[in-house]
Backbone as a printed PyTorch tensor [residue, N CA C, xyz], in Angstrom:
tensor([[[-64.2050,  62.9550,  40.0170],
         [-63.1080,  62.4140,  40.8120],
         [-62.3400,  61.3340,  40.0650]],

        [[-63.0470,  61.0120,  38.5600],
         [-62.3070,  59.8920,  38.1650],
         [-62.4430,  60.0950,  36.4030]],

        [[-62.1470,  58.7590,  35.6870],
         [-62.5450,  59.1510,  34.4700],
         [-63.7210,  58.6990,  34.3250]],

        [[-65.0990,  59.2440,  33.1120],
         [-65.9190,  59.3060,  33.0870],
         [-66.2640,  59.1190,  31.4410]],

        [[-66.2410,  58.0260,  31.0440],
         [-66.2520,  57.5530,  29.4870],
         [-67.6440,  58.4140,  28.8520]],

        [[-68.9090,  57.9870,  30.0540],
         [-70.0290,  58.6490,  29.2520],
         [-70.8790,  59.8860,  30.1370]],

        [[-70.5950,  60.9250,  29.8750],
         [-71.2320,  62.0490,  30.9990],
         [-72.8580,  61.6760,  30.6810]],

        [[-73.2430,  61.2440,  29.5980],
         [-74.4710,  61.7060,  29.3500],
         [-75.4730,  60.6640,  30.3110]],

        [[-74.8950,  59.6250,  31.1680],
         [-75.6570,  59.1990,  32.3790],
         [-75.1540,  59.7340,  33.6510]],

        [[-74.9630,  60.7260,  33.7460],
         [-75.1620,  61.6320,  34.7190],
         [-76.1020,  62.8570,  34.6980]],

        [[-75.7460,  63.5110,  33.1290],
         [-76.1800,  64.5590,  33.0030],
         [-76.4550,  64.6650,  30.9120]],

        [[-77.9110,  65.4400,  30.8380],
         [-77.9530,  65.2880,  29.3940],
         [-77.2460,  66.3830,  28.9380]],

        [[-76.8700,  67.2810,  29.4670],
         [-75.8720,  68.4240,  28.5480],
         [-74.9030,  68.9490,  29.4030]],

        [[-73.8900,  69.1930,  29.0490],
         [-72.8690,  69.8650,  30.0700],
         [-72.2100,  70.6320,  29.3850]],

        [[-72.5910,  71.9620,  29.6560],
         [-71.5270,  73.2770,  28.9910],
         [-70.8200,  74.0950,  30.2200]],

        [[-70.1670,  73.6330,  30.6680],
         [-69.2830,  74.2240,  31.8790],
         [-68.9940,  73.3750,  33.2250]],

        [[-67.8630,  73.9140,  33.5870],
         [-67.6660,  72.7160,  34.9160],
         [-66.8550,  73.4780,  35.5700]],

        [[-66.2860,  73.2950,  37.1400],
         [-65.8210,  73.5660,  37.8040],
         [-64.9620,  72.3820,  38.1770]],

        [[-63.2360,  72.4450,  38.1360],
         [-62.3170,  71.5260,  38.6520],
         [-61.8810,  71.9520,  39.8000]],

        [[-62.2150,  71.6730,  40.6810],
         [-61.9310,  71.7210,  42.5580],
         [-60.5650,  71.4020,  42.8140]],

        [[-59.7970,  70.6060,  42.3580],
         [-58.7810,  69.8000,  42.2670],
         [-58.5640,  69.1460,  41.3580]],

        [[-56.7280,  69.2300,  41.2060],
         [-56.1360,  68.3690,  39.7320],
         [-56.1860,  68.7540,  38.4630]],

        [[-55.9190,  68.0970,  37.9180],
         [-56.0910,  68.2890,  35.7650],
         [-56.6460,  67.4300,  35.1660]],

        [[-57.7440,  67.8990,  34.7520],
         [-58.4780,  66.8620,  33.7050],
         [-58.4630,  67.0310,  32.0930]],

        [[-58.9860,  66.1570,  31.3530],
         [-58.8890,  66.3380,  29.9730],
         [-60.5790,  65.9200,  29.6050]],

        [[-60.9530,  66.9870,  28.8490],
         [-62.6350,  66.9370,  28.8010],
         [-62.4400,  66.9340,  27.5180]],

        [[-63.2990,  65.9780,  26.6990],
         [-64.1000,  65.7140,  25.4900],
         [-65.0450,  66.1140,  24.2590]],

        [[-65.0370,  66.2420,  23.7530],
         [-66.4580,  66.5730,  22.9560],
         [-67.5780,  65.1940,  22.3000]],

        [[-66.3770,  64.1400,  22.8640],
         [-66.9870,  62.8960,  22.3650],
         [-67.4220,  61.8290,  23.2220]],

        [[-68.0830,  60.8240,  23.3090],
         [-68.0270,  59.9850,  24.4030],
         [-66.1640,  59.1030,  23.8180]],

        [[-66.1780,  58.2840,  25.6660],
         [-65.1290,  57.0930,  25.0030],
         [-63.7030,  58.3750,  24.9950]],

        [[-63.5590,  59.2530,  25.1360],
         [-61.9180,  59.9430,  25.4550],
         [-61.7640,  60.3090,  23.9520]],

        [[-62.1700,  60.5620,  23.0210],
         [-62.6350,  61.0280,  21.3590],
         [-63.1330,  62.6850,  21.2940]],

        [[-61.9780,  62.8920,  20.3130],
         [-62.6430,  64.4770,  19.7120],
         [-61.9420,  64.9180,  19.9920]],

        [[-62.7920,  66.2210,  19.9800],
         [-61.5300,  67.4730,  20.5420],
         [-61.2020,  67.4370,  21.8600]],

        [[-60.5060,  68.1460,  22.4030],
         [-59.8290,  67.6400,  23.9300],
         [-59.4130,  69.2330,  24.2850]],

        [[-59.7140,  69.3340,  25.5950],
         [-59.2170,  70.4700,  26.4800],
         [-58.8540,  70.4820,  27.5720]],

        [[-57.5080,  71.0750,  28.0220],
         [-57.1880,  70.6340,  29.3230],
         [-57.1370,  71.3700,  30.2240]],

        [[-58.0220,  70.9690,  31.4370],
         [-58.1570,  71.9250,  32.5230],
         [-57.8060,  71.9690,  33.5460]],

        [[-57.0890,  72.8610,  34.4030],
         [-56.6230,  72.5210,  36.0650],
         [-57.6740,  73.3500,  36.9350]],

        [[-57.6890,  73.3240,  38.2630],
         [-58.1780,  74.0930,  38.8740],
         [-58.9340,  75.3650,  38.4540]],

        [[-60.2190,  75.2250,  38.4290],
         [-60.8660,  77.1500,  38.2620],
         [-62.1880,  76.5650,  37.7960]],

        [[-62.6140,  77.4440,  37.5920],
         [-64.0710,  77.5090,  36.9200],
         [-64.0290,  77.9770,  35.2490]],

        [[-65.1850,  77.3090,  34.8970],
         [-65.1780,  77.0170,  33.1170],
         [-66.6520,  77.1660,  32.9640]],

        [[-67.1820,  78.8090,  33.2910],
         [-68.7560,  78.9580,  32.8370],
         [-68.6730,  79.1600,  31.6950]],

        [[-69.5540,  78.5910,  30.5560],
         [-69.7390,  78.7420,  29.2550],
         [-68.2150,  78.8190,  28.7760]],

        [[-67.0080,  78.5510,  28.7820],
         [-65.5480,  78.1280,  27.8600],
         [-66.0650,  77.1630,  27.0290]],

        [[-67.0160,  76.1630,  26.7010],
         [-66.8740,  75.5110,  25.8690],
         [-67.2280,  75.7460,  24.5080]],

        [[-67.7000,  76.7200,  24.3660],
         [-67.9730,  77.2230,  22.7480],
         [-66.5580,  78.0280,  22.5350]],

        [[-65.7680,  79.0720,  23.2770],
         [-65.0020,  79.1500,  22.8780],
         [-63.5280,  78.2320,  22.9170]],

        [[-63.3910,  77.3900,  23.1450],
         [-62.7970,  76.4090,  22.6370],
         [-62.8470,  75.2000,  21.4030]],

        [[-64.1270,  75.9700,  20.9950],
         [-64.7470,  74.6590,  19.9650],
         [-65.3260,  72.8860,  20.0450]],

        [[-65.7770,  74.2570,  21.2450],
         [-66.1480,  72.3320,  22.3680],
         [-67.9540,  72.9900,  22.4930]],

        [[-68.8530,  73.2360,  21.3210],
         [-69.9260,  74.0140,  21.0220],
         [-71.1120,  72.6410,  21.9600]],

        [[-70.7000,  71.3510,  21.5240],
         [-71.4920,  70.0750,  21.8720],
         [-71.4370,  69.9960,  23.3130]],

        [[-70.7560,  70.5960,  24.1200],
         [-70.1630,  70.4890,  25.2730],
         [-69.4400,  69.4110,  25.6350]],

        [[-69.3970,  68.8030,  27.1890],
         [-68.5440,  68.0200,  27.6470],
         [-68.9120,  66.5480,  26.8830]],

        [[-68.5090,  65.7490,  26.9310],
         [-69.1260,  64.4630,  26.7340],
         [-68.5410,  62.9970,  27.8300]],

        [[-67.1510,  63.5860,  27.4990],
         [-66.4470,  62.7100,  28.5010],
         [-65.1470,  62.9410,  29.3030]],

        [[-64.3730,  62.7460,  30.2470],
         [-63.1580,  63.1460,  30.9080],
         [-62.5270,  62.4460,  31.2260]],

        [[-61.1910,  62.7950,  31.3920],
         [-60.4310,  61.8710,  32.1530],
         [-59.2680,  62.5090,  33.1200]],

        [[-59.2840,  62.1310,  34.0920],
         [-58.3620,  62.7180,  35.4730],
         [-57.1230,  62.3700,  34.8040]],

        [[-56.0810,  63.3860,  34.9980],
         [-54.5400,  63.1870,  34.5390],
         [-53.8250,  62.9710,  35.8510]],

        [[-53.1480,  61.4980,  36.2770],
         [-52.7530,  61.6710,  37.7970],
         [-50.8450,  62.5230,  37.3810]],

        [[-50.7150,  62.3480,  38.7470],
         [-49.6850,  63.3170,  39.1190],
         [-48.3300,  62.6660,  38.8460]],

        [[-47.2610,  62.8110,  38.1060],
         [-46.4030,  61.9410,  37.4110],
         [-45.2050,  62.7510,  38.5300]],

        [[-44.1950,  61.8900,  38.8950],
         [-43.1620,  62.5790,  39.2440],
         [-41.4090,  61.8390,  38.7680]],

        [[-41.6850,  61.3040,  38.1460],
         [-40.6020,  60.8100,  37.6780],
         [-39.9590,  61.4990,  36.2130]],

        [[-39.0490,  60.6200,  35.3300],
         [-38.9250,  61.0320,  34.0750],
         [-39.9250,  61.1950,  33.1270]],

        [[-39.6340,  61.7740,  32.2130],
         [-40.3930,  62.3060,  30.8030],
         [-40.0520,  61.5290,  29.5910]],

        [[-40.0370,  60.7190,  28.9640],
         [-39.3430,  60.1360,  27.7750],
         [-40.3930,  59.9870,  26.8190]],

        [[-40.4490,  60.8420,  25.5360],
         [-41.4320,  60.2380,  24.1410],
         [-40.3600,  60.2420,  22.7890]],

        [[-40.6240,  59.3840,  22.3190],
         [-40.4170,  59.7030,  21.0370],
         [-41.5230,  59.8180,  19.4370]],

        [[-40.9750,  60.7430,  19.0220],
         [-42.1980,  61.5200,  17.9630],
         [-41.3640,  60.9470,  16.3520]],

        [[-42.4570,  60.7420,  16.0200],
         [-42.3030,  60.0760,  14.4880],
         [-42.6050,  61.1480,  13.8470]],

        [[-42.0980,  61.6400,  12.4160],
         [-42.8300,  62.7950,  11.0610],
         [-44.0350,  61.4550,  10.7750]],

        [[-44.1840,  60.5580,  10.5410],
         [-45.2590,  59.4740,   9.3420],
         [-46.1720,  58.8830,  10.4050]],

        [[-46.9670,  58.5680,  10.1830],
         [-47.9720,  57.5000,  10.6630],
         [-47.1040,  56.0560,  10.8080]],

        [[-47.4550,  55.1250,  12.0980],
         [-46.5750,  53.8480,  11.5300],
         [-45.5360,  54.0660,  12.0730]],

        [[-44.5060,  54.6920,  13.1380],
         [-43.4170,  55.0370,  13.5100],
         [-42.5770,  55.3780,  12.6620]],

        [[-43.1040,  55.6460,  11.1660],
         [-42.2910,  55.4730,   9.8490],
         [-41.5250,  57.2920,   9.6640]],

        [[-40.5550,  57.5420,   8.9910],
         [-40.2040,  58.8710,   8.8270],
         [-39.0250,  59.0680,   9.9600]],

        [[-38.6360,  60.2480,  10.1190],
         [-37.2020,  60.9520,  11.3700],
         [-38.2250,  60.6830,  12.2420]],

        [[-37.1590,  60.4910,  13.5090],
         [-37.5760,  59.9640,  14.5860],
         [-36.5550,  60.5790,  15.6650]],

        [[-37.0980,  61.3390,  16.6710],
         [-36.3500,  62.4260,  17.5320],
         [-36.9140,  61.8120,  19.0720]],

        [[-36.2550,  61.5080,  20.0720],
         [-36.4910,  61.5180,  21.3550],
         [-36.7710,  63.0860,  22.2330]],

        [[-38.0420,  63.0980,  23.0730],
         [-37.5680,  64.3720,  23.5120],
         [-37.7870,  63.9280,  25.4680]],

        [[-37.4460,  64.6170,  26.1760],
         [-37.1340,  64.7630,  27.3500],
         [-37.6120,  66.0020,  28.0640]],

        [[-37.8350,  67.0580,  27.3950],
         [-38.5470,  68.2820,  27.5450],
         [-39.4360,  68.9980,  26.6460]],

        [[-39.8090,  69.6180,  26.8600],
         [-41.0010,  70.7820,  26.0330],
         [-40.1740,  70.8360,  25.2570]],

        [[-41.0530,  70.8820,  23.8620],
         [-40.7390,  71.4080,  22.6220],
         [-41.0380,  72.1030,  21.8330]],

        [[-40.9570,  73.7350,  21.9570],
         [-41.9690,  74.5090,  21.1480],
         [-42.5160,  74.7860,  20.0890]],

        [[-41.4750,  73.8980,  19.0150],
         [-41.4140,  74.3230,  17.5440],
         [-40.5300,  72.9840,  16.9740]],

        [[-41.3700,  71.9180,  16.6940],
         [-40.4070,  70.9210,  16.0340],
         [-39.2500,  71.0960,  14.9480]],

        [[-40.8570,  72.0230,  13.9980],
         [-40.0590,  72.1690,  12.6250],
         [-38.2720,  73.0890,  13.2140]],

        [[-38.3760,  73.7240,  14.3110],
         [-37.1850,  75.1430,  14.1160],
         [-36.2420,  73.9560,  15.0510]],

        [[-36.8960,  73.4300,  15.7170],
         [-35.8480,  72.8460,  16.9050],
         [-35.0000,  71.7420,  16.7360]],

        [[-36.2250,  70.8890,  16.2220],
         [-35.8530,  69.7020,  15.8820],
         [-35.6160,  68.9590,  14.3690]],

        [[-35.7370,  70.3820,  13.5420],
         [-35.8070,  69.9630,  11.6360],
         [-36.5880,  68.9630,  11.3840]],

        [[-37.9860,  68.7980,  11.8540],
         [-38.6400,  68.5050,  11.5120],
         [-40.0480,  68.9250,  10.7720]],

        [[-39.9600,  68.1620,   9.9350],
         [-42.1380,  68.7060,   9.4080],
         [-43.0260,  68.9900,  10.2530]],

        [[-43.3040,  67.3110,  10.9180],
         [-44.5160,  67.4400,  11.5620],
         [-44.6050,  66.0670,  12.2870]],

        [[-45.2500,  65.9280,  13.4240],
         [-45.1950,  64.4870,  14.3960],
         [-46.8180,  63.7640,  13.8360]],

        [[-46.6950,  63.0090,  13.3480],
         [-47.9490,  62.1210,  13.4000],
         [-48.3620,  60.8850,  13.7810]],

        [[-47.2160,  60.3670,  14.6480],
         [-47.3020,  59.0000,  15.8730],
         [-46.1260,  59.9190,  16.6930]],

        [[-46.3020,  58.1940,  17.8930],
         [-45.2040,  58.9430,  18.6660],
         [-45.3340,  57.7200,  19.8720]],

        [[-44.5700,  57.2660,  20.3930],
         [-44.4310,  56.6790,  21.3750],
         [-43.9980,  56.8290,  22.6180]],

        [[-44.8780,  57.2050,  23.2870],
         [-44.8820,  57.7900,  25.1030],
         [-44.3190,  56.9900,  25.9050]],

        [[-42.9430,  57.1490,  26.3930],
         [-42.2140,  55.9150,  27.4410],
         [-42.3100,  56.4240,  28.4850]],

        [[-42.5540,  57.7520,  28.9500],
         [-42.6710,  58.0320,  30.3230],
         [-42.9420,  59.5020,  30.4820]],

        [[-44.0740,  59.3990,  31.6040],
         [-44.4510,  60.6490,  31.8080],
         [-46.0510,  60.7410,  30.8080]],

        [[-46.4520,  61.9190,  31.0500],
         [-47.6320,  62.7000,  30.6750],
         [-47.6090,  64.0280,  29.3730]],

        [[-47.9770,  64.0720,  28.5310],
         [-48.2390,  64.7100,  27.6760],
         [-48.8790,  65.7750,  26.9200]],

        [[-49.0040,  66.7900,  26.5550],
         [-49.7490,  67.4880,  25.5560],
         [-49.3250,  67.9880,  24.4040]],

        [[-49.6820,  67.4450,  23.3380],
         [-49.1070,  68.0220,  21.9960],
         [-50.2170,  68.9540,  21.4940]],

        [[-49.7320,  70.3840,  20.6970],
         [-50.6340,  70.8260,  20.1050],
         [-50.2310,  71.1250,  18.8210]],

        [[-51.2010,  71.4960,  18.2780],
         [-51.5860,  71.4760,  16.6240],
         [-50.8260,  72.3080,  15.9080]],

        [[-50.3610,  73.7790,  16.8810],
         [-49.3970,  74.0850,  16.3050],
         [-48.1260,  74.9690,  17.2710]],

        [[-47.2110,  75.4300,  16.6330],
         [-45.8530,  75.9010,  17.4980],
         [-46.4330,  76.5110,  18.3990]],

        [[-45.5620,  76.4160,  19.6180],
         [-45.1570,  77.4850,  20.7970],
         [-47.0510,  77.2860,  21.4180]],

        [[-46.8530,  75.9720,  21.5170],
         [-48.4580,  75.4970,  22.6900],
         [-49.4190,  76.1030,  22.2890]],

        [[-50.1100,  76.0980,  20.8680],
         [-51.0470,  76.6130,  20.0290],
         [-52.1990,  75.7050,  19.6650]],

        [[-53.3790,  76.4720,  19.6840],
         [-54.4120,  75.4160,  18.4770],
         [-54.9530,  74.3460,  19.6330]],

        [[-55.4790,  73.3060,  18.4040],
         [-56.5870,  72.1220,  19.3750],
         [-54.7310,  71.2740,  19.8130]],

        [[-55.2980,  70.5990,  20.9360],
         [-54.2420,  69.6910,  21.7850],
         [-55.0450,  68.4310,  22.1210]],

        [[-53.7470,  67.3560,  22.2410],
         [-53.9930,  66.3860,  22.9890],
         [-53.3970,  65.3040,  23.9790]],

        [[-53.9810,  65.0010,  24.7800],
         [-53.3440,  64.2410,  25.8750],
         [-52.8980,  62.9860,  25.6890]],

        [[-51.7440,  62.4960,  25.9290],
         [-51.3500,  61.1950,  25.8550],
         [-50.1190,  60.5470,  27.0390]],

        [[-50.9720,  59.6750,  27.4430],
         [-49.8320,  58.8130,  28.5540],
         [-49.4420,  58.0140,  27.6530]],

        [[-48.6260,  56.9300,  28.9720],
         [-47.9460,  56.3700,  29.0020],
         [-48.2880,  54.6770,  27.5930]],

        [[-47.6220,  54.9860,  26.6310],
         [-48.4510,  54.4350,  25.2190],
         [-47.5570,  54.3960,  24.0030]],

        [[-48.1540,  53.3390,  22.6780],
         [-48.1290,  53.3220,  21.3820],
         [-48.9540,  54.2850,  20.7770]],

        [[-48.3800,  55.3580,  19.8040],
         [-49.8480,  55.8910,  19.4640],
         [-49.3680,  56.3650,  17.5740]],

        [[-49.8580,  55.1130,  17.3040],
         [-49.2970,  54.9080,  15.7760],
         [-50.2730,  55.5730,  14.8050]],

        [[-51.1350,  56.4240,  15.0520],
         [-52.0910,  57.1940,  14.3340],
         [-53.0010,  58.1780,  15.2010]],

        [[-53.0200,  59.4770,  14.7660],
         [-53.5630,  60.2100,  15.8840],
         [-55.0890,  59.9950,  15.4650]],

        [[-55.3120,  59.5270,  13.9520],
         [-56.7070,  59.5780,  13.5880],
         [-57.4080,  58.3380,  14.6700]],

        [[-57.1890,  57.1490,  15.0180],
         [-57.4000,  56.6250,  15.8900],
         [-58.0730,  56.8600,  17.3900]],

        [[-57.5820,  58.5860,  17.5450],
         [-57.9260,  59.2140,  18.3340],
         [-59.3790,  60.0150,  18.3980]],

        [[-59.6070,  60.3260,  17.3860],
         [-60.5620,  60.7130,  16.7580],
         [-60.6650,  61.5400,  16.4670]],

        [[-59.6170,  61.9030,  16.0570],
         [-59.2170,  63.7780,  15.7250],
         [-58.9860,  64.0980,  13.9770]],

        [[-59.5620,  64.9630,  14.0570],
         [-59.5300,  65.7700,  12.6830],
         [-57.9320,  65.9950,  12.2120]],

        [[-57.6180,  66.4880,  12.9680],
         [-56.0420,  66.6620,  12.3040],
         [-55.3850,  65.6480,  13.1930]],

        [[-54.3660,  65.5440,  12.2870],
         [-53.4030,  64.4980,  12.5020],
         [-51.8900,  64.7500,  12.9260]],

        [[-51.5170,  65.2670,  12.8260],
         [-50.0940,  65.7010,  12.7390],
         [-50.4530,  67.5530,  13.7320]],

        [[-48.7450,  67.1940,  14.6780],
         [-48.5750,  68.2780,  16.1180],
         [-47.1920,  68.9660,  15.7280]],

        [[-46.8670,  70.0090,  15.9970],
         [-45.5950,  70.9410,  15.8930],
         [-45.4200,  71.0570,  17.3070]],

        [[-45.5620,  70.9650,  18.2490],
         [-45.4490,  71.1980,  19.7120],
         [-45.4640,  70.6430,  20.5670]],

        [[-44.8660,  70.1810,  21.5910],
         [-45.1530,  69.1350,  22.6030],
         [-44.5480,  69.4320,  24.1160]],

        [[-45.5260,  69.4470,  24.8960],
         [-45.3140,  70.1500,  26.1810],
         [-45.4480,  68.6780,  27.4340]],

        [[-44.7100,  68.6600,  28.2900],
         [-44.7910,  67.7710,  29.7360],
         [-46.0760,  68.0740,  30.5980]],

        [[-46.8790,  67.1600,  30.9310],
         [-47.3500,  67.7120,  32.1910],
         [-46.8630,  67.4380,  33.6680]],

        [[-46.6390,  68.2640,  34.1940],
         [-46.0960,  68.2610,  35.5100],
         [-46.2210,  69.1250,  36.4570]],

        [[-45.9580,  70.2310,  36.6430],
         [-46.4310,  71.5040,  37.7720],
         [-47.4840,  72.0010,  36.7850]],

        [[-48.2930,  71.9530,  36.4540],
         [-49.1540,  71.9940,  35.8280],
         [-50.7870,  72.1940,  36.7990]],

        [[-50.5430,  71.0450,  37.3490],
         [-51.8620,  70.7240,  38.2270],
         [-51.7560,  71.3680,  39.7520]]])
C-alpha cells in the first residue's frame, strides 16, 4: 500500500506479486536501486526472471496519481552538460525526434516518468519524479544513458 525500502523484513524472498490497485515500481535492490519494473494492476507469477529481476523483489515504490502538467528536461552528458531539449510528451526515439545521442541526466519539473534504455519503450526502464537527476549511475543502474521517454498517467 506504500513504499517499501526493505522487503526482506517482511518476507525473505519474493519472486512474484500481485498489484490489486495502482502502479508500482519494484526493485532488484534494497533502498529504490537496480533494475526497476513497472507494474499496474494484474498478477506477476514467476515474471521476475523474465525481466531480469532473477534476485527477485527487494524493494517498491507506489507511483501516486499525477493529474496536472508533464515538464522534463533531458541532458545528452552527465552534469546537465551537452544539448538540452524540454519535452512535454512521450518521446519515442530521441536520437530520430529530437537529434539527439542519448539522455544521461535530466531534470523532472513536473509529472511522473519512465525512460527506457532503448527507442520506442524498449529494454530495462526507469522511474523518476518530480527531481534533479544529474547521473543515472547514482541510481544504481548499469547503464546510464535512455533513448525513450514515456509520461505516466492513464497508465494506472
Amino acid at each position: 500500500m506504500s513504499d517499501c525500502a526493505d522487503m526482506s523484513s517482511y518476507l525473505s524472498r519474493c519472486q512474484s506479486c500481485r498489484v490489486e490497485s495502482g502502479c508500482f515500481m519494484v526493485y532488484d535492490r534494497p533502498n529504490f536501486l537496480g533494475n526497476q519494473v513497472f507494474m499496474r494492476r494484474g498478477e506477476y507469477a514467476d515474471y521476475m526472471n523474465m525481466m531480469g529481476m532473477s534476485s527477485g523483489i527487494r524493494s517498491c515504490r507506489m507511483i501516486p496519481t499525477h493529474r496536472g502538467q508533464f515538464r522534463m528536461r533531458i541532458f545528452e552528458r552527465e552534469n546537465f552538460a551537452g544539448q538540452m531539449k524540454e519535452l512535454n510528451e512521450d518521446c519515442d526515439n530521441i536520437q530520430d525526434r529530437l537529434r539527439m545521442s542519448e539522455c544521461q541526466s535530466c531534470n523532472v519539473m513536473d509529472g511522473h516518468w519512465l525512460l527506457y534504455e532503448q527507442p520506442h519503450f524498449r529494454g530495462r526502464m526507469i522511474y523518476l519524479k518530480p527531481g534533479e537527476y544529474r547521473s543515472f549511475r547514482e541510481l544504481g543502474l548499469s547503464s546510464t544513458r535512455f533513448m525513450s521517454m514515456r509520461r505516466i498517467m492513464d497508465m494506472c
